[in-house]
C-alpha positions in Angstrom: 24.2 2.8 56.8 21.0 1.4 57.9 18.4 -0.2 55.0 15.0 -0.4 55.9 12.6 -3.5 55.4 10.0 -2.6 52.5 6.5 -2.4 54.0 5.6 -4.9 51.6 7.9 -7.6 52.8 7.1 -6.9 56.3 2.7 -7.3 55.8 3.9 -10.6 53.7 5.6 -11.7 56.9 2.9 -10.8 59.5 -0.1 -12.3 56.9 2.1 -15.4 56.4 2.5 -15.4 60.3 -1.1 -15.1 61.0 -2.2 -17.4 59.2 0.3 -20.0 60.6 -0.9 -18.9 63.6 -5.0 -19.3 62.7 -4.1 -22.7 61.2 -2.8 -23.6 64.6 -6.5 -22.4 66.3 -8.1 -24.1 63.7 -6.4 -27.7 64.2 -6.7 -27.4 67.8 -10.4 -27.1 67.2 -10.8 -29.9 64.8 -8.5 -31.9 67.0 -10.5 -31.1 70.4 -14.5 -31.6 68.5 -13.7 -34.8 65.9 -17.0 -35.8 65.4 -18.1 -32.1 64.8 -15.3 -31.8 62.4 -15.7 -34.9 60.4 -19.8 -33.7 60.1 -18.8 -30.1 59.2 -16.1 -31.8 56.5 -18.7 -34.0 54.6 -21.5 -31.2 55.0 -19.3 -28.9 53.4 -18.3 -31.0 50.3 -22.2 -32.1 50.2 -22.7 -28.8 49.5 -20.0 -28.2 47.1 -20.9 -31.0 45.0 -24.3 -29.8 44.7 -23.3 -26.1 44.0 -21.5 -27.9 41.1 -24.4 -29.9 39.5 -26.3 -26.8 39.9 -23.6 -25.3 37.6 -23.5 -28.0 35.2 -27.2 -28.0 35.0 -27.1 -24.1 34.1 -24.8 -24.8 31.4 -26.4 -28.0 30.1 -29.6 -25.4 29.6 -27.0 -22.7 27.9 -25.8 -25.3 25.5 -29.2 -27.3 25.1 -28.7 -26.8 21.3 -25.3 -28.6 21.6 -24.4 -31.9 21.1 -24.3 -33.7 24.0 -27.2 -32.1 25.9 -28.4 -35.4 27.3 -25.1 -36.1 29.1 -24.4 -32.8 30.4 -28.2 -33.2 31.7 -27.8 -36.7 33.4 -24.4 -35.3 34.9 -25.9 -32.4 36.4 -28.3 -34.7 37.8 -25.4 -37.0 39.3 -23.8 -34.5 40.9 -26.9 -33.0 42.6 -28.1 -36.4 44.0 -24.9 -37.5 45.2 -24.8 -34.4 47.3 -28.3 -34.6 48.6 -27.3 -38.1 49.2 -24.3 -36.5 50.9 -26.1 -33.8 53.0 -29.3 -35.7 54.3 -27.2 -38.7 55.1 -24.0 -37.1 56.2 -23.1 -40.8 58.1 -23.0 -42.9 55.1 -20.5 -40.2 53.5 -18.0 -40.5 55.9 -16.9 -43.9 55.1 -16.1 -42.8 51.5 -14.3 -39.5 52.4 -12.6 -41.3 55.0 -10.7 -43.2 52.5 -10.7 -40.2 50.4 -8.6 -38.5 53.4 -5.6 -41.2 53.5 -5.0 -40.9 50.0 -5.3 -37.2 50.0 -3.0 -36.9 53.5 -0.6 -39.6 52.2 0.0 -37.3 48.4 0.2 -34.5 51.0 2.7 -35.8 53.2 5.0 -37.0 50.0 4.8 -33.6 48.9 5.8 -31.8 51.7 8.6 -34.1 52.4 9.8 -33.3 48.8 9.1 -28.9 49.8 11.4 -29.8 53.1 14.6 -31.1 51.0 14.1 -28.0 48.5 14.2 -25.7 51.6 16.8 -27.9 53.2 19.4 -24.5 52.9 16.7 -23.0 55.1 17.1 -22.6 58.5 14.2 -24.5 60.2 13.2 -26.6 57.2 13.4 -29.7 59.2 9.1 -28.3 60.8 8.5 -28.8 56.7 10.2 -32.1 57.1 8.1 -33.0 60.3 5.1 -32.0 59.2 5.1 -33.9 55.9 6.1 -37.3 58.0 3.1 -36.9 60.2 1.1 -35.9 57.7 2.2 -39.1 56.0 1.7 -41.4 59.3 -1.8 -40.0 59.7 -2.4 -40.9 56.3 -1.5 -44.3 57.2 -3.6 -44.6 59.9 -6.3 -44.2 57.9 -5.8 -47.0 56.3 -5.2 -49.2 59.1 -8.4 -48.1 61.0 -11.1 -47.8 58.3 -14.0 -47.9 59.0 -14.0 -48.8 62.6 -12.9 -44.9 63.5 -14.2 -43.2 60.7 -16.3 -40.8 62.8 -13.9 -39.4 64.5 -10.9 -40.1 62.6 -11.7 -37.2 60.0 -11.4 -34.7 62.3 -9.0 -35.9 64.0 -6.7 -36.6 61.7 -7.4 -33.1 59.7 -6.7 -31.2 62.9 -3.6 -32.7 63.4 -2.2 -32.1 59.9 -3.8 -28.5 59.9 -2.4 -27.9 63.5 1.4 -29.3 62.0 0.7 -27.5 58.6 0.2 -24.0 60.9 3.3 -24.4 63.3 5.7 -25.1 60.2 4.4 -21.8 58.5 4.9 -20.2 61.6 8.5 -21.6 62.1 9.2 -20.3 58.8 7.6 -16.8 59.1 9.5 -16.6 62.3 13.1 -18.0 60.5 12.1 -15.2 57.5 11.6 -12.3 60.0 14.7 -13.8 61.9 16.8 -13.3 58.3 15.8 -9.8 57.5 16.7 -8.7 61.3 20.1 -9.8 60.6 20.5 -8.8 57.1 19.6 -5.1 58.7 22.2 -5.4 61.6 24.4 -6.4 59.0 24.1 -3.8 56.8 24.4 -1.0 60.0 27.8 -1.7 61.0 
């Protein structure tokens, strides 16, 4: 007796699959155009930031009856001229988020070290266990080359993690697809 795979088990797999596989693209892109990367990265938070003080601003003006009008007001304000700051001077940014990266990249890699010895049962948990110790060493290098590299070193680094971060979801789409395979053999003899 033969049991089929739900459909819904099997798009999970090839969604979790693909995007292990675009998350490979996309850090070989970073990897390959740093500078590009590290410009794109601050650009895009520039803009972020600003989308937010453009929000708080809105709701300052909602709540202008409020206490605290003032301070909602002068926050707004913060947030949009740090990233105007951020966008016309995209250069002077970098040195900031480039710190900003370590200590994001080094939480990162402690917490996929922790994920790799909760899936230690797994087969092929030790790409979880890689990834995180990169992902920690390239948080350390951060640290040990700011600010002479922070140019490239963004993108770089953020490739490299992303490029990691892509082949250890694909590892473990693959090891998941692997699983239900034999749990169908299995079930036909």
């Amino acid at each position: 007796m033969t049991t089929e795979v739900p459909t819904e088990v099997k798009k999970g797999m090839n969604k979790s699959l693909l995007t292990g596989v675009l998350l490979v693209v996309l850090g070989i892109v970073a990897s390959a155009l740093p500078a590009a990367s590290t410009i794109f990265a601050e650009t895009w938070i520039a803009l972020i930031i600003i989308s937010a003080g453009v929000a708080k601003l809105i709701y300052a003006f909602q709540t202008r009856n409020d206490a605290g009008f003032i301070w909602k007001l002068l926050l707004s304000v913060l947030y949009i001229a740090t990233g105007v700051t951020l966008f016309v001077y995209p250069l002077t940014g970098v040195l900031t988020l480039t710190l900003l990266l370590g200590s994001f990249l080094l939480t990162e890699g402690v917490f996929e070290l922790i994920l790799a010895f909760q899936l230690r049962p797994q087969q092929n948990w030790a790409w979880v266990l890689v990834d995180g110790i990169i992902t920690l060493l390239l948080g350390g290098m951060i640290w040990f080359q700011w600010p002479f590299d922070a140019p490239w070193l963004i993108g770089t680094l953020v490739g490299i993690s992303i490029l990691f971060t892509g082949i250890s979801r694909v590892m473990l789409s693959l090891n998941a697809g692997s699983a239900l395979s034999h749990s169908d053999q299995a079930t036909s003899v």
